[in-house]
N, C-alpha and C positions, 0 to 999 in steps of 0.2 A: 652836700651829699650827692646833689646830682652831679657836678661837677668830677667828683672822687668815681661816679659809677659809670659815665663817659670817656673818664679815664683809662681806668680798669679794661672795658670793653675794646678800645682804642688797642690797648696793647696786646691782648686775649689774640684780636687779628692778626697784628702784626705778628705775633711768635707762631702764628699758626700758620701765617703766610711762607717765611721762613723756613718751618719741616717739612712742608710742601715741597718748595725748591728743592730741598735736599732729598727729598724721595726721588724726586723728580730726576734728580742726578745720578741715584744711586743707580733707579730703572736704567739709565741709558748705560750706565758702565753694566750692568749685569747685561743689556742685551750685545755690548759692543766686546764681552769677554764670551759671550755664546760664541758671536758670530766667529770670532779668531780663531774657537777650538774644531768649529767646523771647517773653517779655510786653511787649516793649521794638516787634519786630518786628510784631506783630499790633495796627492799629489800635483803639483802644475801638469798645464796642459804640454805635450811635444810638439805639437803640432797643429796647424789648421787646413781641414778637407775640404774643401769647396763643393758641395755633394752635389750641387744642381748650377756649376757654371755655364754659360751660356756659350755653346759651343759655333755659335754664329762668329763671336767674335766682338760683340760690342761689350764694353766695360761695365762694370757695374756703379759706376762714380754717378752720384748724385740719386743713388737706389738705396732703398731701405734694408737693412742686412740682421739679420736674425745669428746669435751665435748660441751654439746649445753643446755644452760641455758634458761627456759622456766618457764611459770607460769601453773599450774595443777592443777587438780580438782583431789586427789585419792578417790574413791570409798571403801566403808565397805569391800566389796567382793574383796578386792584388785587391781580392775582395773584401767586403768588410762587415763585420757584423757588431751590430751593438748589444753590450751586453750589462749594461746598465748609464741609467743617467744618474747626473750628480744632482741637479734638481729637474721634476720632474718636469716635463712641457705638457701643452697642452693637447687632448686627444689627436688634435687635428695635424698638428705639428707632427706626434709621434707618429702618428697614418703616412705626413706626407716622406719625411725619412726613411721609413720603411722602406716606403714603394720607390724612393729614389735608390738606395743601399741596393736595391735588388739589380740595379743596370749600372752600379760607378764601380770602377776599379779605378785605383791606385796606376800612376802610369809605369809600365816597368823600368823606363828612366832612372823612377827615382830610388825605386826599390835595387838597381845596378849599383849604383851610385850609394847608396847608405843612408840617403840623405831622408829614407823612412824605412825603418824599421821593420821585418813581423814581428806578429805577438799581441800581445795582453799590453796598452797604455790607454792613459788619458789622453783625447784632440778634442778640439774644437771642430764640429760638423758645422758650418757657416752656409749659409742658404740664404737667396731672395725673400724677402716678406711679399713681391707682389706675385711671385709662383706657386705660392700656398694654393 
């Protein structure tokens, strides 16, 4: 009898062990079908702004780079405003772009050229982490 209720118990775990897994699976395809219909939903980016390059001249190689994808309005005169983020940043983050956006313009180079658009798109604002 005890043998018979050892047994029993034995397998009780193992099948339990089992739908576990497979929740386990199902959780991940439900969160990996989230995440699709939100990356699905949000157009690519066109571009990336370098909003705080270091006008000295030294590179940014071997520097910690922050990129924070946002929807914008650029300006003819090359200014920029943001007019929403895709996921939010942090306060300090959103303070330091602000006060940066308020002095970058767009170089009219590139705005001759084509090679940036005005208007309403999605970029990449890319920024130093040690200038925060």
């Amino acid at each position: 009898m005890r043998k018979c209720f050892l047994y029993l118990v034995s397998v009780l775990l193992l099948v339990s062990a089992c739908i576990s897994e497979r929740a386990k699976e199902d959780e991940k395809a439900g969160k990996k079908e989230v995440n699709e219909s939100v990356a699905e939903s949000v157009p690519k980016a066109t571009m990336i702004l370098w909003i705080d390059y270091d006008r000295r001249g030294t590179s940014a190689q071997g520097k910690s780079l922050l990129n924070v994808k946002a929807k914008v309005n650029i300006q003819p005169d090359g200014s920029v405003q943001v007019l929403e983020y895709v996921d939010e940043p942090s306060v300090v983050v959103e303070s330091y772009i602000r006060k940066t956006l308020r002095r970058y313009r767009v170089k009219q180079k590139f705005l001759e050229e084509e090679s940036v658009r005005p208007g309403v798109q999605y970029v990449y604002l890319r920024i130093l982490k040690e200038l925060i």
